[in-house]
C-alpha positions in Angstrom: 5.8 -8.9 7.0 2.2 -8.8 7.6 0.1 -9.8 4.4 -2.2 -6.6 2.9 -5.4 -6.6 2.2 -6.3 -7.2 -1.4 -9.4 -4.1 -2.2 -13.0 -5.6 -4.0 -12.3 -2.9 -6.5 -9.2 -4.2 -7.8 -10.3 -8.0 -7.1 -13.3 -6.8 -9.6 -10.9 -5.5 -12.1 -9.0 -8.9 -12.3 -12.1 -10.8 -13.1 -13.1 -8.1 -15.8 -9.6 -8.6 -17.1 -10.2 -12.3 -17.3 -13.4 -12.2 -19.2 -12.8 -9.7 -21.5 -9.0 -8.5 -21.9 -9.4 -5.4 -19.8 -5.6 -4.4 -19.4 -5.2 -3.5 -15.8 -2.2 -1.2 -15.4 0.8 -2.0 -13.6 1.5 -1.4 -9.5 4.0 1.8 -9.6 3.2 3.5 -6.6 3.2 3.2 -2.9 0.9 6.3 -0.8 1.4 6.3 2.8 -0.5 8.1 5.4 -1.3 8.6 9.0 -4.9 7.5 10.1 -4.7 3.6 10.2 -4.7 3.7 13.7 -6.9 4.1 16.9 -5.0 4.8 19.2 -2.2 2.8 18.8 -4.0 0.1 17.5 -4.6 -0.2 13.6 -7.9 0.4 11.9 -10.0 -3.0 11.0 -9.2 -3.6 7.7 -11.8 -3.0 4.8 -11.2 -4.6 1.3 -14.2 -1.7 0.1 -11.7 1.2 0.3 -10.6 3.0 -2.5 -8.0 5.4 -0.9 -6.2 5.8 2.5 -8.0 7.5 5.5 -5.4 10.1 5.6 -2.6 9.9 2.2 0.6 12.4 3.8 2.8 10.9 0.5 2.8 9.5 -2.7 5.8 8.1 -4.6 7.1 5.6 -7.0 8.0 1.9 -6.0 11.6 1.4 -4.9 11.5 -2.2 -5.7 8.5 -4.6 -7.2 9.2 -8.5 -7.2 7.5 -11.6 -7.4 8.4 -14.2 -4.4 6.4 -16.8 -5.4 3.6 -17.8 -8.4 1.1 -16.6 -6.1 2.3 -13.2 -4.8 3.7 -9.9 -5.8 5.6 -7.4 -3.4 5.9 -3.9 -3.8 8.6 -1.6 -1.4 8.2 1.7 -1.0 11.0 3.7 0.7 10.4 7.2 3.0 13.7 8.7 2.7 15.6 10.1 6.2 14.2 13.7 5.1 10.6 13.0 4.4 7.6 12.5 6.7 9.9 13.7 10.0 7.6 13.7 13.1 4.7 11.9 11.4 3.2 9.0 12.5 3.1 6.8 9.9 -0.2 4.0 9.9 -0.8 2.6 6.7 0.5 2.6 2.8 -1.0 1.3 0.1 0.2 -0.3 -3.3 -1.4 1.9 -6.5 -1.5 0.9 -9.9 -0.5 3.4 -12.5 -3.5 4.9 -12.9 -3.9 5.7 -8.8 -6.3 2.7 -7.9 -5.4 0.9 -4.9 -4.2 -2.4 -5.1 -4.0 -3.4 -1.6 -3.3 -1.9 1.4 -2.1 -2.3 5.3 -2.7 -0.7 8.6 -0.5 -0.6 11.0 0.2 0.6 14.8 1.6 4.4 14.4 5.3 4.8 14.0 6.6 8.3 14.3 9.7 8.8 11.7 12.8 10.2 13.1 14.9 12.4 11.4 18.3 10.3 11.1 15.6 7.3 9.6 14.8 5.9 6.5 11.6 3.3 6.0 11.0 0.5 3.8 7.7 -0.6 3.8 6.3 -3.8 1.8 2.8 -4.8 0.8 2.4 -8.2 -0.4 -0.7 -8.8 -2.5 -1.6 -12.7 -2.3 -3.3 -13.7 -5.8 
């Protein structure tokens, strides 16, 4: 599993939490879309986006654990009848509110009909 990109916005909003108490709402939510690629090459990550280039679905986690003291993982599952015939580039963990977490670009994989996809996003603290 390839390690996501951690975004300066929500990096910012852990060291507001550490100063002052901020609460920072819990990851809940994966979005996955269809422009992290070039070609079929993924997009260069940037840690200053706030949202996917192009978000095709949003839904709750199917799974949330911790690994290790340092990390958190967060699944989200594309059932066999969503997303048929898109090509799927990058998903991002949200928060409860909607702000990205983290996020990961990936080469284009076009979801079949008889499929279903798990995709992970581990956010390295």
């Amino acid at each position: 599993m390839a390690e996501a990109t951690t975004t300066n916005n929500f990096r910012q909003r852990l060291a507001k939490h550490m100063f002052d108490g901020t609460v920072l709402p819990q990851a809940t939510q994966m979005a996955f879309g269809d422009g992290g690629h070039t070609g079929l090459s993924p997009k260069t990550a940037d840690a200053s986006r706030t949202e996917l280039y192009h978000e095709v679905l949003r839904k709750s986690l199917s799974s949330i654990v911790q690994e290790d003291v340092y990390s958190m993982t967060g699944t989200g599952r594309i059932e066999v009848s969503e997303l048929i015939g898109i090509s799927i580039s990058e998903a991002a963990l949200l928060d409860s509110a909607g702000n990205m977490l983290g996020f990961r670009n990936f080469a284009p994989k076009v979801k079949e009909s008889d499929e279903t996809y798990d995709i992970k996003i581990k956010l390295k603290f």
